[in-house]
C-alpha positions, 0 to 999 in steps of 0.5 A: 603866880597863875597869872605869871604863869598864863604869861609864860603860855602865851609866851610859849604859844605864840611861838610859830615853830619849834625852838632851834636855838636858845631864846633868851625870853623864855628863859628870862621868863621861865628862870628867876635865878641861877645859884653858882654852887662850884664850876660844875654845880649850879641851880637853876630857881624857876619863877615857880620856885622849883629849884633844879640842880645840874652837876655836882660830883 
């Protein structure tokens, strides 16, 4: 785990400037899986196992 997370820093740190658009390596990175509740409900599980849910009712 510390080690997948030192390379999500450094990942992030090598970046030169500030993100503009998405980044589809940092979310590859960051996010292990997307769970499709209903259209609008979905979880996201990051690599760390935190799970966070967007929408819903």
């Amino acid at each position: 785990m510390k080690q997948r997370f030192d390379e999500i820093l450094e990942t992030l740190n090598n970046r030169d400037s500030l993100l503009e658009e998405f980044d589809d390596e940092i979310f590859n990175a960051l996010v292990e899986k997307i769970e499709i509740l209903t259209p609008t409900h979905f979880v996201f599980e990051l690599m760390s196992g935190l799970r966070v849910e967007e929408g819903g009712e």
